[in-house]
SESE-770793 format. One line per field, with one value per atom (N, C-alpha, C): residue number from 1; residue in three letters; atom name; x, y, z. Coordinates in Angstrom, 2 decimals. Example, Ala and Ser with C-alpha at 12.3 -4.5 7.8 and 13.67 -1.06 7.14 Angstrom:
% residues 2
k <- [1_1_1_2_2_2]
r <- [ALA_ALA_ALA_SER_SER_SER]
a <- [N_CA_C_N_CA_C]
X <- [13.19_12.30_13.20_12.85_13.67_12.90]
Y <- [-5.69_-4.50_-3.30_-2.25_-1.06_0.03]
Z <- [7.80_7.80_7.80_7.08_7.14_7.87]
END
This chain:
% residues 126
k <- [1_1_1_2_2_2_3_3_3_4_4_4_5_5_5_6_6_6_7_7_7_8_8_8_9_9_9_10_10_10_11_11_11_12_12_12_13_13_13_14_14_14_15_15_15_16_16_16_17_17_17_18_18_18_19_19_19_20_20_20_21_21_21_22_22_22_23_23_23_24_24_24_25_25_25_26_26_26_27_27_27_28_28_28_29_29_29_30_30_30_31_31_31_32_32_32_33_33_33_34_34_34_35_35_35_36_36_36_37_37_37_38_38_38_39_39_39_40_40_40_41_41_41_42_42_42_43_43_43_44_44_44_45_45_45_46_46_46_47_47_47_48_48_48_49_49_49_50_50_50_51_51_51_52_52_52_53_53_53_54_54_54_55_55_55_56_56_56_57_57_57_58_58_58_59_59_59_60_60_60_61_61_61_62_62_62_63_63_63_64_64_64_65_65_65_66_66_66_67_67_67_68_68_68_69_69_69_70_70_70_71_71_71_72_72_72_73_73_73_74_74_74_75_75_75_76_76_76_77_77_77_78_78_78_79_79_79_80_80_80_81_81_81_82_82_82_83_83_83_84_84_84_85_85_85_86_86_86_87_87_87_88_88_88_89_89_89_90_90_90_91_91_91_92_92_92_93_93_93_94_94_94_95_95_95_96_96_96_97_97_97_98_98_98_99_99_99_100_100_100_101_101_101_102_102_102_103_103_103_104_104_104_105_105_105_106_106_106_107_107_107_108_108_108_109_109_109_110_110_110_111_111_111_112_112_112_113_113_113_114_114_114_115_115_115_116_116_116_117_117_117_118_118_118_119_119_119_120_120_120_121_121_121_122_122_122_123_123_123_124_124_124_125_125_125_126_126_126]
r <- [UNK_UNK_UNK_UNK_UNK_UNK_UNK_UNK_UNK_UNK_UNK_UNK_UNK_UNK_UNK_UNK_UNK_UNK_UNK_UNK_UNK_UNK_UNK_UNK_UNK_UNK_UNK_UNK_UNK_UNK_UNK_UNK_UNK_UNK_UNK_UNK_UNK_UNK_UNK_UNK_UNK_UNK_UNK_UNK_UNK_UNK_UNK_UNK_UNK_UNK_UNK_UNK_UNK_UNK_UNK_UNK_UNK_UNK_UNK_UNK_UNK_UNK_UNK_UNK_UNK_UNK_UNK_UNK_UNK_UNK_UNK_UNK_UNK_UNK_UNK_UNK_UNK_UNK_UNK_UNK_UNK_UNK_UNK_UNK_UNK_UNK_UNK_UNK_UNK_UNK_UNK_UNK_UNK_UNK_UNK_UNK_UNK_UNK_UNK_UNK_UNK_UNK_UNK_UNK_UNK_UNK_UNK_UNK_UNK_UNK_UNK_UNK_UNK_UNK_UNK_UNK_UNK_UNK_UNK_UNK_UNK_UNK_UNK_UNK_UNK_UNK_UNK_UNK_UNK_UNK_UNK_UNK_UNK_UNK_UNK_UNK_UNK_UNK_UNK_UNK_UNK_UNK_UNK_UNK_UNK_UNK_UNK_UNK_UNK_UNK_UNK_UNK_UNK_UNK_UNK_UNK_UNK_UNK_UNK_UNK_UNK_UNK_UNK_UNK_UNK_UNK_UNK_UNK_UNK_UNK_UNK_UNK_UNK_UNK_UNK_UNK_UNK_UNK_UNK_UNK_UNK_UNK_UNK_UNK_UNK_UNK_UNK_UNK_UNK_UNK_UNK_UNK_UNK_UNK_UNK_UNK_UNK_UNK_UNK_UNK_UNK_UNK_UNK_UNK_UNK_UNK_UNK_UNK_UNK_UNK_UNK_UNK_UNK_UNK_UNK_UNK_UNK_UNK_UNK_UNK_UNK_UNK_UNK_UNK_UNK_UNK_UNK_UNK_UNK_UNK_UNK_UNK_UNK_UNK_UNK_UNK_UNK_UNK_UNK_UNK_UNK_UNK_UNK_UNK_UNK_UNK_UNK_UNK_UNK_UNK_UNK_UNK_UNK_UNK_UNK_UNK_UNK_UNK_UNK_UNK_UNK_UNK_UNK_UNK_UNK_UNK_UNK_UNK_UNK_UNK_UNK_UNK_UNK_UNK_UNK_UNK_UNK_UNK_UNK_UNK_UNK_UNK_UNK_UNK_UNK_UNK_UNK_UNK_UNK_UNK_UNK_UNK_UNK_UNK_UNK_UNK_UNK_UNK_UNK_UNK_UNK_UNK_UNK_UNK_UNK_UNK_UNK_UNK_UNK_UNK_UNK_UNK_UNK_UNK_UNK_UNK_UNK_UNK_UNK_UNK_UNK_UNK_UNK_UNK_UNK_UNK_UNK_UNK_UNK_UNK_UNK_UNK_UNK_UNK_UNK_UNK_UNK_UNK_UNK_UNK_UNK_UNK_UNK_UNK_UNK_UNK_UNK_UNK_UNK_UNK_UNK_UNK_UNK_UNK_UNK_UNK_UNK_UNK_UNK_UNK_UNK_UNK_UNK_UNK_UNK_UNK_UNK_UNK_UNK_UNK_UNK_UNK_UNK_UNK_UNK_UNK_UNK_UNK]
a <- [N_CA_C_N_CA_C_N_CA_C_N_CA_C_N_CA_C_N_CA_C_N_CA_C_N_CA_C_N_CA_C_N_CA_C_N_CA_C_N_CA_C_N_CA_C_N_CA_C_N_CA_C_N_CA_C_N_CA_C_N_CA_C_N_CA_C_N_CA_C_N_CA_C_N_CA_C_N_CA_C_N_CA_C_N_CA_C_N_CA_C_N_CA_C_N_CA_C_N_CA_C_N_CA_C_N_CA_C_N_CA_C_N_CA_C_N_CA_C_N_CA_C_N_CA_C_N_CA_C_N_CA_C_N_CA_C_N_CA_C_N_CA_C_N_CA_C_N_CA_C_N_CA_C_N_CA_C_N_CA_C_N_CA_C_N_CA_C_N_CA_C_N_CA_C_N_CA_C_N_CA_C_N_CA_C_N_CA_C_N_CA_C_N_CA_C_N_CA_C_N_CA_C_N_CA_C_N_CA_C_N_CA_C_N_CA_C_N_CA_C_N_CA_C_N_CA_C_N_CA_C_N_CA_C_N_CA_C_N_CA_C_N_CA_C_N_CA_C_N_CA_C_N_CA_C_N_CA_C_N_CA_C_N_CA_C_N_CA_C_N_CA_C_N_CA_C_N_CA_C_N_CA_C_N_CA_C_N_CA_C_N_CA_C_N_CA_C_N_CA_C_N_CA_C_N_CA_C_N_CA_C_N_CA_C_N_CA_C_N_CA_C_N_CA_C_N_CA_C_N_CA_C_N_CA_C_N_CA_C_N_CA_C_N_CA_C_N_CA_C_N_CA_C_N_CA_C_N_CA_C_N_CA_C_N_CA_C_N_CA_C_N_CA_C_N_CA_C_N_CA_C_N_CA_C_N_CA_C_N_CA_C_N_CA_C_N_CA_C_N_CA_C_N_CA_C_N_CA_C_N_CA_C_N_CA_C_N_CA_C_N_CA_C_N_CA_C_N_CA_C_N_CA_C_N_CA_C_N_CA_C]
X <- [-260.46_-260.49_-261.90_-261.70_-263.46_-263.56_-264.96_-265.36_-266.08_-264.99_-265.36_-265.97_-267.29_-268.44_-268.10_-268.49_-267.30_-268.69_-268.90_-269.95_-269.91_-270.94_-270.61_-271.58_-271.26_-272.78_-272.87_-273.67_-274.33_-275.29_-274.83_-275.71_-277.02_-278.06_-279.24_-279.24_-278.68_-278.42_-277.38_-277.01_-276.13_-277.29_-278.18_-278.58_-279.81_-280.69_-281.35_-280.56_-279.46_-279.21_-278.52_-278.36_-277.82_-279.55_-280.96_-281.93_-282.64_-282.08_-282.50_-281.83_-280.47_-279.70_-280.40_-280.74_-280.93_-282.33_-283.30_-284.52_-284.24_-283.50_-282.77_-282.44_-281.93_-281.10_-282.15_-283.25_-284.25_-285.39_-285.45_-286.24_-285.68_-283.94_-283.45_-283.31_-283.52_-283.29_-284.61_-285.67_-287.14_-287.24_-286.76_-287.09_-286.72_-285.29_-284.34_-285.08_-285.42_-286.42_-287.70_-288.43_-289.79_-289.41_-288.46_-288.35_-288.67_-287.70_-288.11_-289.80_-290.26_-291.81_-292.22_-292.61_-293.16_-292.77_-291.61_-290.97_-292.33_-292.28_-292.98_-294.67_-295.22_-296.38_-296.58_-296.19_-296.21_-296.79_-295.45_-295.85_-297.05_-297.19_-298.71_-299.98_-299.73_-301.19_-300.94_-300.28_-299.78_-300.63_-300.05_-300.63_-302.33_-302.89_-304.08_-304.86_-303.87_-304.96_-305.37_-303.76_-304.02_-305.34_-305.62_-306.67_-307.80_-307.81_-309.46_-309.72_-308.75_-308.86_-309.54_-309.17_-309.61_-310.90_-310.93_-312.38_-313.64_-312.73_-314.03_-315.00_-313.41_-313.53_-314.76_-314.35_-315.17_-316.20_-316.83_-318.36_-318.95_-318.32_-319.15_-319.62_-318.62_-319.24_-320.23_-320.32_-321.08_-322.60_-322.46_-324.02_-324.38_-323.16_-324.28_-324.55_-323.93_-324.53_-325.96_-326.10_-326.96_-328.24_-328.04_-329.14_-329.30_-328.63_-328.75_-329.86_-329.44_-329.98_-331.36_-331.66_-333.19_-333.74_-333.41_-333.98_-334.55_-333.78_-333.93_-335.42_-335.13_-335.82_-337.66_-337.79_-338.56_-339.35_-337.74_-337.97_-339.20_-340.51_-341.73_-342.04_-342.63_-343.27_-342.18_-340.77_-340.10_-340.40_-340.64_-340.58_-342.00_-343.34_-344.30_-344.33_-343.90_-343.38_-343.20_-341.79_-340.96_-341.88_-342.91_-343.71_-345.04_-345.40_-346.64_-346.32_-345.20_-344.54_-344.70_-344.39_-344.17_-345.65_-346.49_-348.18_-348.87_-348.04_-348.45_-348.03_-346.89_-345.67_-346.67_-347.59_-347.99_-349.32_-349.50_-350.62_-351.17_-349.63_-349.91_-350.24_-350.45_-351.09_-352.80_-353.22_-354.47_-354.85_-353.67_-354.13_-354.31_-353.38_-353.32_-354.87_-355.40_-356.53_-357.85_-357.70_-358.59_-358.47_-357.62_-357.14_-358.06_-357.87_-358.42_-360.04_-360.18_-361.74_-362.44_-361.58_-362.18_-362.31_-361.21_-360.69_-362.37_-362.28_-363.64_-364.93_-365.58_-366.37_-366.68_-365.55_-365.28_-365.68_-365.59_-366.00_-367.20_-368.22_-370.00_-370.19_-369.53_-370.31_-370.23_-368.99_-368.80_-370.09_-369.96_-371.15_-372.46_-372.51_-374.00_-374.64_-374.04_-373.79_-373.87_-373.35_-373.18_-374.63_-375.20_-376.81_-377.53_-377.76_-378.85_-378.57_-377.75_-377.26_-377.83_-378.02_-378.60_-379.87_-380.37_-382.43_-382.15_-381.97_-382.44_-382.43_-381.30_-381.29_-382.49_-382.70_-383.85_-385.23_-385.33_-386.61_-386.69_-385.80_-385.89_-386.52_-385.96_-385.82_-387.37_-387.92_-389.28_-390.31]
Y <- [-6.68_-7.97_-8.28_-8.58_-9.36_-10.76_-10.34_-12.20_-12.74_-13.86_-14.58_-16.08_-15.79_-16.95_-18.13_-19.04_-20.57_-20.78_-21.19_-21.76_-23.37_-24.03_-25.05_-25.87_-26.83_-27.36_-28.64_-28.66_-30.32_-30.76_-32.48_-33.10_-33.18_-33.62_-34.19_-35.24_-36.08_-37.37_-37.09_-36.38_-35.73_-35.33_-34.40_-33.79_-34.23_-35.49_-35.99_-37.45_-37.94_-38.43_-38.24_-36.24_-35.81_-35.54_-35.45_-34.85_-36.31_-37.66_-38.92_-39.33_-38.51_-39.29_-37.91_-36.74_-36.48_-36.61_-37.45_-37.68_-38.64_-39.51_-40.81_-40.28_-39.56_-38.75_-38.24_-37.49_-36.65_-38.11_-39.32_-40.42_-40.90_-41.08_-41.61_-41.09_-39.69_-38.81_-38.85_-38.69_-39.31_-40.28_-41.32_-43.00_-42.95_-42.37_-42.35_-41.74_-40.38_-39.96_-40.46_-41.44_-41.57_-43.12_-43.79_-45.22_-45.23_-44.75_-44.63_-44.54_-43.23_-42.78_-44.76_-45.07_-46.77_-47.39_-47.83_-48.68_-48.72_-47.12_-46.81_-46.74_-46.53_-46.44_-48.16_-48.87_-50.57_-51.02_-50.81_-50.85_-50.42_-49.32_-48.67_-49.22_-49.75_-50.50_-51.67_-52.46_-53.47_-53.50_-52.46_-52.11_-52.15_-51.28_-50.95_-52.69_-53.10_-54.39_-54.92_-55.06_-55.99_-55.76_-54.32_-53.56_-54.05_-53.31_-54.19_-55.34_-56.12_-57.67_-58.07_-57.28_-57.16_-56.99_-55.41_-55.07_-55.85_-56.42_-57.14_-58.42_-59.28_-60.09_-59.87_-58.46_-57.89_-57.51_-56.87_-56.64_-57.61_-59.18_-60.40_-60.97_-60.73_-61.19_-60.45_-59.11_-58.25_-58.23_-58.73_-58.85_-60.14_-61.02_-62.62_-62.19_-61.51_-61.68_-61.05_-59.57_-58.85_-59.94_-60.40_-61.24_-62.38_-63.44_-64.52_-63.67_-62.44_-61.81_-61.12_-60.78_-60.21_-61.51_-62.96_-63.95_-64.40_-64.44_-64.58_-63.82_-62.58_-61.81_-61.73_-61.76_-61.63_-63.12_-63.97_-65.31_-65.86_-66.38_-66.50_-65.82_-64.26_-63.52_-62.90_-62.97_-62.47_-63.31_-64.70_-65.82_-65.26_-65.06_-64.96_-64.06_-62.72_-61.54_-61.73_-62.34_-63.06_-63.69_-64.62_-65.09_-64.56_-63.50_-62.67_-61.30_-60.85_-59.86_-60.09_-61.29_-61.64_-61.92_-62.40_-62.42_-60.96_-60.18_-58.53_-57.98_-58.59_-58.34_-58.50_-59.71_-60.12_-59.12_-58.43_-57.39_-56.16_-55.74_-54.23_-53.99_-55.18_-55.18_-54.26_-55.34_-55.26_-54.08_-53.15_-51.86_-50.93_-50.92_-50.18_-50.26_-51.33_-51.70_-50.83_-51.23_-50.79_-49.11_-48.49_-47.19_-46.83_-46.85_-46.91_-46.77_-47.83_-48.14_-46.75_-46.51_-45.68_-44.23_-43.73_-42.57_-42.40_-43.64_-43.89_-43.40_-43.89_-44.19_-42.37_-41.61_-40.70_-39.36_-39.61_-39.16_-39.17_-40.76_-40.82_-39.63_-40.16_-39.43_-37.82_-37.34_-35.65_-35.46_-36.31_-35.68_-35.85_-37.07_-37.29_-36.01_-35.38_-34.10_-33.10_-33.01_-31.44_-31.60_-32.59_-32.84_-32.77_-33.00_-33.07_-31.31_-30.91_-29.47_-28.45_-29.00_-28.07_-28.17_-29.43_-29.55_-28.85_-28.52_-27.88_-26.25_-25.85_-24.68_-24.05_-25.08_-25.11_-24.90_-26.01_-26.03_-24.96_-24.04_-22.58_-22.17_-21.59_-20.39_-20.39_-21.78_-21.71_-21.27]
Z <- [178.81_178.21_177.77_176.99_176.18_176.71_176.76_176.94_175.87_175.59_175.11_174.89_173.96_174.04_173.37_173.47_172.95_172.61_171.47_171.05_170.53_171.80_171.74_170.72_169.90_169.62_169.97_170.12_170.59_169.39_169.49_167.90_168.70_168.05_168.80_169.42_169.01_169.73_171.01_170.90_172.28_172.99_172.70_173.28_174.33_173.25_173.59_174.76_174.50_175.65_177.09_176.73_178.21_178.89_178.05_179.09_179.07_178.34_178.91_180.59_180.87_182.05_183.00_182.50_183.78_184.06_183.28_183.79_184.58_183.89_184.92_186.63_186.29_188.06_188.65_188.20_188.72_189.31_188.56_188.68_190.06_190.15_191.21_191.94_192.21_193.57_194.30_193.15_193.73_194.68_194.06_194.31_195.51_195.48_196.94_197.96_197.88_198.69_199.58_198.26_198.75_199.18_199.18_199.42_200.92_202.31_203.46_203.51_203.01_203.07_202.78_201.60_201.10_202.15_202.60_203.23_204.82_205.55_206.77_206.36_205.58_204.83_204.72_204.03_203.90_205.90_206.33_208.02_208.54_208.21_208.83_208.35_206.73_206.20_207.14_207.29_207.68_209.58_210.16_211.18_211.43_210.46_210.09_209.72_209.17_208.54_209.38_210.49_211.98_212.58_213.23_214.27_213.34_212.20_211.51_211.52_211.26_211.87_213.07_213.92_215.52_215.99_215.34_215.55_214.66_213.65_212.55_213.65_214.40_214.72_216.45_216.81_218.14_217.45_216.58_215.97_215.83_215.14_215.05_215.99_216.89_218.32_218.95_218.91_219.91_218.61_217.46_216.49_217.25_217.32_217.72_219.33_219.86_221.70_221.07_220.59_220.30_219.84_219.07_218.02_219.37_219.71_220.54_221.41_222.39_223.36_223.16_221.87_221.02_220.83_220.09_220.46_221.23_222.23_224.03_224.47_224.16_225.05_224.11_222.77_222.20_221.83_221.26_221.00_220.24_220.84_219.35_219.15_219.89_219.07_217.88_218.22_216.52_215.50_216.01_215.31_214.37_215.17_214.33_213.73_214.05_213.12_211.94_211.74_210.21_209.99_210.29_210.00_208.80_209.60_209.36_208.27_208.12_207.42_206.14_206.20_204.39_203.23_204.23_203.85_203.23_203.78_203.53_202.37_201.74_200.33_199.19_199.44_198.21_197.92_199.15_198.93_198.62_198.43_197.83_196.54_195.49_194.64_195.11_195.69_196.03_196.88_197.63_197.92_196.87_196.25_195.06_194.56_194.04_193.08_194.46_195.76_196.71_196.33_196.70_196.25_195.26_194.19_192.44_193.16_193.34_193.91_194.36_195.22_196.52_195.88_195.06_193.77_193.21_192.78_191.59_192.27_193.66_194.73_195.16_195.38_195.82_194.52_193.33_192.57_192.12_192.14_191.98_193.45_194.21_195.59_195.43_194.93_194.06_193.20_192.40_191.42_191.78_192.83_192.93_194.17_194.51_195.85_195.18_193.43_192.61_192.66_191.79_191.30_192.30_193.27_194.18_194.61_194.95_195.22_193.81_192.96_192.02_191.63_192.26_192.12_193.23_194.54_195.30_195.29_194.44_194.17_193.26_192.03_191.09_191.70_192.80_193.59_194.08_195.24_195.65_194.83_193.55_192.51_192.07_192.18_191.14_192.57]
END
């Protein structure tokens, strides 16, 4: 017996709306799948938000004992610290320019050491 091939044809518009339904089916077998996963995932952020809540709320407390307790223990002299710190900001201008200075200072003193170092060599020789 022969086999025989039935040749079927399909229009395009057939064709294109049998691989529209099964993107459809392949979309809903997905969805179906991963819905449980979202559903338990939602819970767990949910979970997660709680505990950070928690601990946010236990770090604020354990910075103010911390800070109250460095107050305490240091108390004016931090006070004059913050005080005295900020007088120093406006001055690194003026190191800088000291710097420059000293660059400059450091160089007469180079050359004025080459010259005297070479009358004395002069003076030898004669």
């Amino acid at each position: 017996m022969a086999n025989k091939t039935e040749n079927v044809q399909i229009t395009p518009a057939e064709a294109l709306r049998k691989g529209w339904l099964a993107y459809l089916g392949l979309y809903g077998a997905a969805y179906e799948r991963v819905k449980p996963l979202t559903t338990k995932a939602g819970e767990t952020l949910e979970q997660l938000i709680a505990k950070g809540e928690v601990v946010e709320t236990n770090a604020q407390e354990v910075a103010g004992d911390v800070r109250e307790r460095a107050t305490n223990l240091y108390g004016e002299s931090f006070t004059n610290v913050r005080r005295f710190v900020p007088s120093f900001v406006g001055r690194a201008d003026r190191v800088e320019e000291l710097e420059a200075e000293l660059a400059a200072l450091n160089k007469k003193v180079a050359a004025l050491t080459k010259k005297s170092a070479a009358k004395r060599t002069t003076k030898k020789a004669a």
